[in-house]
N, C-alpha and C positions, 0 to 999 in steps of 0.2 A: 341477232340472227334468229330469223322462226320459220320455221319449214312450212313449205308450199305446198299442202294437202294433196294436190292433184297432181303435181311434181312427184310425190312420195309412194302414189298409188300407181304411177304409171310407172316410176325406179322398180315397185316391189313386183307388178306383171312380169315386166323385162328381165326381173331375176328367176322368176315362174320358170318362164319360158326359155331360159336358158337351160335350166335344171331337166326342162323337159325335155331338148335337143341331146345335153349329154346324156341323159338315161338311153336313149334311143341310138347315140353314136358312138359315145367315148368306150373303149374296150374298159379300160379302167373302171370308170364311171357304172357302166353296165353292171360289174361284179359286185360292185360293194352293198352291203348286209349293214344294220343296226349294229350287228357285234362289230365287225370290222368297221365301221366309223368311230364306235363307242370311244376307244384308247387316242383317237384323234381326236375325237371332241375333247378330251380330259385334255390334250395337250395344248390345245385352243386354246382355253379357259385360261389355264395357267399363262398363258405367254399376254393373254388378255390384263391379266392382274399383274403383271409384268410390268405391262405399258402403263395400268393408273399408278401405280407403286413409284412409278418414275416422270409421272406426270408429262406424259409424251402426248401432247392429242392430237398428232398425225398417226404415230401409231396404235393408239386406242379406236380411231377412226378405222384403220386397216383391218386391226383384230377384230372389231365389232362386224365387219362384213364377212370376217370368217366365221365368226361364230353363227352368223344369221344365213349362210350358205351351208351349214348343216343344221339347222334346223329345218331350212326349205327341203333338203336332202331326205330324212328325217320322215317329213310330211311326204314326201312324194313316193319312197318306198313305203308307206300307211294306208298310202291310195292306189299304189300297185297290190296291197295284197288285200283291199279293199275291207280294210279295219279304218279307216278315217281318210279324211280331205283336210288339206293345212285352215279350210273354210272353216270344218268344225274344232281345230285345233284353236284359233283364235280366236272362236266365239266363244270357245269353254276358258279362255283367261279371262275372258272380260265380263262373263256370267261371275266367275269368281271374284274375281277382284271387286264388283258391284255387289255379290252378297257379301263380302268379308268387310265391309269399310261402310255400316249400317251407319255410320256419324257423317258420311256423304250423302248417300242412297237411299236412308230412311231419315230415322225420328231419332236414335240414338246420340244422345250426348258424351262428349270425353273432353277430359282439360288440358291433358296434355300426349305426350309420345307412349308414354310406359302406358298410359289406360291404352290408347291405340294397339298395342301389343297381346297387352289382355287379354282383351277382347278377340285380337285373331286365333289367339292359343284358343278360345273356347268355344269360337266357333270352328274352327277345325276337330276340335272336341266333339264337337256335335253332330258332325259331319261322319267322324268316323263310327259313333253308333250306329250306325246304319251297315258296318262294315265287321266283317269277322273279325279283326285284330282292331281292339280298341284303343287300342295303350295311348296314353301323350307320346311317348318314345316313336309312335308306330310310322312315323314319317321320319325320321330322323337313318337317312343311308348309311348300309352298314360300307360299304367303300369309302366315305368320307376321309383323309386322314384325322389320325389322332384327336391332336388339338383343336382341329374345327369341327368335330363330333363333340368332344369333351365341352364344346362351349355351345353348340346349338341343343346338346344333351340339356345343360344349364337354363339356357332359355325355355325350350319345351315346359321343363318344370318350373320354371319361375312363373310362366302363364296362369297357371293352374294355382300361385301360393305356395309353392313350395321353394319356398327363398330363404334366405338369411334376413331378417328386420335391421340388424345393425351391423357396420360395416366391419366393427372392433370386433364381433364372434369370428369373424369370414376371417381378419386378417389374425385373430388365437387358432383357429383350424389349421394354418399353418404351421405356424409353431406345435401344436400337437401333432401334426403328422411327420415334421420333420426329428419329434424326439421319439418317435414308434419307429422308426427310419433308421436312427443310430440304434435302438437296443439290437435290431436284425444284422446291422453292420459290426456291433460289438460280440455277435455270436457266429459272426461269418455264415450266415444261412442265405443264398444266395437266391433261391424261390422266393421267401419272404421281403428280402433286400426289392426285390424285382415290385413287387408286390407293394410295398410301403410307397418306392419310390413314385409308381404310378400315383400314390393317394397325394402325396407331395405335388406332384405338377398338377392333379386337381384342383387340388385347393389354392395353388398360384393362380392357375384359369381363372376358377372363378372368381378371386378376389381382383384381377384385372378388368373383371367384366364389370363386379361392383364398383370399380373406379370409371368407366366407363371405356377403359382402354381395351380392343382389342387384340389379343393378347399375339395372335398370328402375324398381325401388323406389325405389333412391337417386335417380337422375334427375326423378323425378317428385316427389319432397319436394322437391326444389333447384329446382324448376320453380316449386313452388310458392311458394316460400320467395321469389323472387325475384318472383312477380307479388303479394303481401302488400307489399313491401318497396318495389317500385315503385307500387304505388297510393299506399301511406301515404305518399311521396317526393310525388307529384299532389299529394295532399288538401294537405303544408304548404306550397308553395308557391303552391296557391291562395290558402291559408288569408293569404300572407304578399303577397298582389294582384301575383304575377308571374305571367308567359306562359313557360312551360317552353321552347316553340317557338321562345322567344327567348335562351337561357341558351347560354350555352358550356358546354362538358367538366365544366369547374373548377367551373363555380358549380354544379352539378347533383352533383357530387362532394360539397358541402357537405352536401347535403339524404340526398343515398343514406347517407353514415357518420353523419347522424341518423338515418335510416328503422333502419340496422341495431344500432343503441346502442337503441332504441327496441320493438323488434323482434327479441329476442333469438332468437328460434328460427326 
């Protein structure tokens, strides 16, 4: 399957133009603000990762036209308050992506994926001297959750050299933050407890990243895998006329190493 360039350009006016009808008729449409789309778009996105997560691609198709009907959205309130046109919004990615990728575009040699990375950490690096806040960090959204901060936190600085060389410090870092972990837990200091334990999922992060796993992905299979494993745990214990609500530890222990013999993945 390859897409039909003048098929694609003509899909993308006809979304224009759509965009432009509702601005002008939908009541709804009328009202809406960058901040009031902001909390929809987050919820797009998600529901986007959703459908690859589960390898759906009629609905990854769906989600992807959501996503790309607020960005049209997006662009057209930018040209209603005449700060930009969606014209100069995708000329300024394609300006960037042609200066960030000098191993296409220019003369610059790389051998593999990690130089490619490099390289964008530094020119983005470079880029930002031009700009009041210099930092590597200084792109990195403070709204991110957690874990996907704590790993593009990770990347930022690995750009730059600021990594672990071997994988065996990355997987001791571990082990040393999980035993600063217990002295706080063995003095019941609960700010500090709080505190260590963040350094602890740190340093899992990162040591996932150095495996090449990342770590959001993994957590969310395991999420899943665990609400599969407990439902089917319910259904046989229904099935066997008990009240779960009623079961100790042990007897519920019975049904879970069925659910998971049962339930191999």
């Amino acid at each position: 399957m390859k897409t039909d360039r003048k098929q694609a350009q003509k899909a993308f006016v006809r979304l224009l133009d759509i965009m432009d009808d509702l601005r002008t008729q939908c009541p709804w449409d009328i009202k809406q603000t960058n901040e009031t789309l902001s909390y929809l778009t987050i919820e797009e996105t998600y529901e986007l990762v959703d459908a690859i997560r589960e390898n759906d691609a009629e609905e990854i198709k769906k989600e992807l036209g959501d996503i790309f009907l607020h960005l049209v959205f997006y662009s057209k309130i930018g040209e209603e308050n005449e700060q930009f046109t969606i014209t100069e919004v995708l000329n300024a990615i394609s300006d960037k992506l042609i200066f960030r990728h000098p191993h296409i575009y220019g003369d610059t040699q790389v051998k593999d994926a990690k130089e490619v990375l490099e390289n964008w950490e530094k020119i983005k690096l470079a880029e930002k001297s031009q700009k009041k806040d210099q930092s590597v960090l200084a792109g990195v959204p403070k709204s991110l959750p957690s874990m996907v901060k704590a790993l593009r936190i990770q990347e930022k600085v690995r750009g730059v050299g600021f990594d672990w060389s071997e994988i065996d410090d990355v997987k001791a870092k571990i082990t040393e933050e999980l035993n600063e972990l217990e002295v706080e837990v063995s003095v019941e200091h609960q700010k500090n407890m709080e505190s260590e334990m963040g350094d602890v999922l740190f340093a899992v992060i990162n040591y996932a990243r150095h495996l090449g796993i990342n770590p959001e992905n993994a957590l969310a299979k395991t999420n899943e895998k665990f609400i599969k494993r407990f439902r089917f745990m319910e259904q046989t214990i229904k099935e066997d006329k008990q009240d779960i609500t009623q079961m100790n530890l042990e007897e519920m222990d019975i049904y879970w190493d069925q659910a998971k013999r049962s339930l191999k993945s």
